[in-house]
TIZATI-579555 format. One line per field, with one value per residue (C-alpha): residue number from 1; residue in one letter; x, y, z. Coordinates in nm, 3 decimals. Example, Ala and Ser with C-alpha at 12.3 -4.5 7.8 and 13.67 -1.06 7.14 Angstrom:
<nodes>
k: c(1,2)
r: c(a,s)
X: c(1.230,1.367)
Y: c(-0.450,-0.106)
Z: c(0.780,0.714)
</nodes>
This chain:
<nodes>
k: c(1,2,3,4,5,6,7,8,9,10,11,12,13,14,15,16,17,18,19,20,21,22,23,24,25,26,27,28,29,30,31,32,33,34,35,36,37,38,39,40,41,42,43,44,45,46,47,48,49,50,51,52,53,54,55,56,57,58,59,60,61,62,63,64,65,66,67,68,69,70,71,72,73,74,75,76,77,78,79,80,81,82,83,84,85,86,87,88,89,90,91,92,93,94,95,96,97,98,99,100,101,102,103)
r: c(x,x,x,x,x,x,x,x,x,x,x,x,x,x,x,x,x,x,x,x,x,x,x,x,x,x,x,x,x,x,x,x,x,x,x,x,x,x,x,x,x,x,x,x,x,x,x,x,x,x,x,x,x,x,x,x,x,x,x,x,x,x,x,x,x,x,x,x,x,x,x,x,x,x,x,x,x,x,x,x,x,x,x,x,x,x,x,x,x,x,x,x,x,x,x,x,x,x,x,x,x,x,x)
X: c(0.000,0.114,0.047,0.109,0.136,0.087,-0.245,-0.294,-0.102,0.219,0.228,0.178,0.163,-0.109,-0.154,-0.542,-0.502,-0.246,-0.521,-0.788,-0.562,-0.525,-0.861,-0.950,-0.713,-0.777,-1.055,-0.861,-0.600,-0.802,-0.707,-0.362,-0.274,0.000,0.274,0.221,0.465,0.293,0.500,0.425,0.585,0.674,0.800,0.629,0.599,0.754,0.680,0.619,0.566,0.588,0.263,0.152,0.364,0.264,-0.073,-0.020,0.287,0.297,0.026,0.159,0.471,0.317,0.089,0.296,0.673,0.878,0.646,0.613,0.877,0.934,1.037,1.169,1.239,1.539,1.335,1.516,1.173,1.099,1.441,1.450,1.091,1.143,1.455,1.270,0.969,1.226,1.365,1.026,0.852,1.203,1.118,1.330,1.153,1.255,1.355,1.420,1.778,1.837,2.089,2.429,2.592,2.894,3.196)
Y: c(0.000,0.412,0.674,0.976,1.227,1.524,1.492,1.590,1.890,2.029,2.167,1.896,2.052,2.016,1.674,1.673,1.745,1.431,1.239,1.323,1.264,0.893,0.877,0.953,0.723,0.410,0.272,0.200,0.038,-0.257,-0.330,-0.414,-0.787,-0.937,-0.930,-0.624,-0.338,0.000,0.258,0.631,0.885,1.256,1.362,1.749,1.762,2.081,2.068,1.796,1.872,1.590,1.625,1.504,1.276,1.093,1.077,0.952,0.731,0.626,0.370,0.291,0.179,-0.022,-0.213,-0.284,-0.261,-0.345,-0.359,0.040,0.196,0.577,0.700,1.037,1.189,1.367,1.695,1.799,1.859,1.525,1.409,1.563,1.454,1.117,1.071,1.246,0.985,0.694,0.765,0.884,0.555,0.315,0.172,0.252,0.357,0.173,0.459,0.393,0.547,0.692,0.542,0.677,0.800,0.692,0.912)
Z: c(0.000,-0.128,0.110,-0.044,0.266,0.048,-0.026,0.332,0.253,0.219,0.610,0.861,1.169,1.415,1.659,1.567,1.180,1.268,1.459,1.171,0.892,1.065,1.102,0.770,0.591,0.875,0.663,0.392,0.588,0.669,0.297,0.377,0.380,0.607,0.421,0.227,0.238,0.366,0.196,0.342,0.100,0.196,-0.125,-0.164,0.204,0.321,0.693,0.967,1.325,1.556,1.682,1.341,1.277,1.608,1.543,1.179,1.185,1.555,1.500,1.170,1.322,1.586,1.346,1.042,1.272,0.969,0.697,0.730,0.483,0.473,0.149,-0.002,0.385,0.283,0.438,0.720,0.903,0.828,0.917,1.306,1.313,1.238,1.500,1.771,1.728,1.719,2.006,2.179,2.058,2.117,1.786,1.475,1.154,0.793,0.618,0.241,0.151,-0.179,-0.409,-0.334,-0.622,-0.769,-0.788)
</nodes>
């Protein structure tokens, strides 16, 4: 499963804009089969407050634990968000690396 975090907007601020977000999207999550991938993108996302990101990834993390891969979080909001919720949450996030380039 593609979550494309943009199309809740570029800003991501707020814990209940988080909690709604969640909310809104749970329904489709009973979709997911148990050994799918759940693959949360943040490419166009400009700006991700914990509070948010708690509300939205926290119980992504604790349902899918491996299965939930972070892509395009190069963002450095998204970056110190994402390390402050690992080490909040004692679980570490799958974070998809981009290629390194070759020299």
């Amino acid at each position: 499963m593609y979550i494309a975090l943009k199309k809740f907007g570029t800003t991501l601020l707020s814990r209940e804009a988080g909690k709604e977000a969640y909310a809104a999207y749970a329904p489709t999550l009973k979709g997911v089969t148990k050994d799918e991938i759940v693959e949360v993108d943040f490419v166009g996302v400009i700006t991700f407050s914990p509070s948010w990101g708690d509300e939205f990834l926290s119980p992504l993390q604790r349902d899918y634990k491996e299965r939930l891969l972070l892509n395009n979080s190069e963002n450095s909001s998204v970056q110190a968000t994402l390390k402050l919720l690992e080490q909040i949450n004692k679980m570490p996030f799958n974070i998809k690396r981009p290629l390194s380039k070759a020299p």
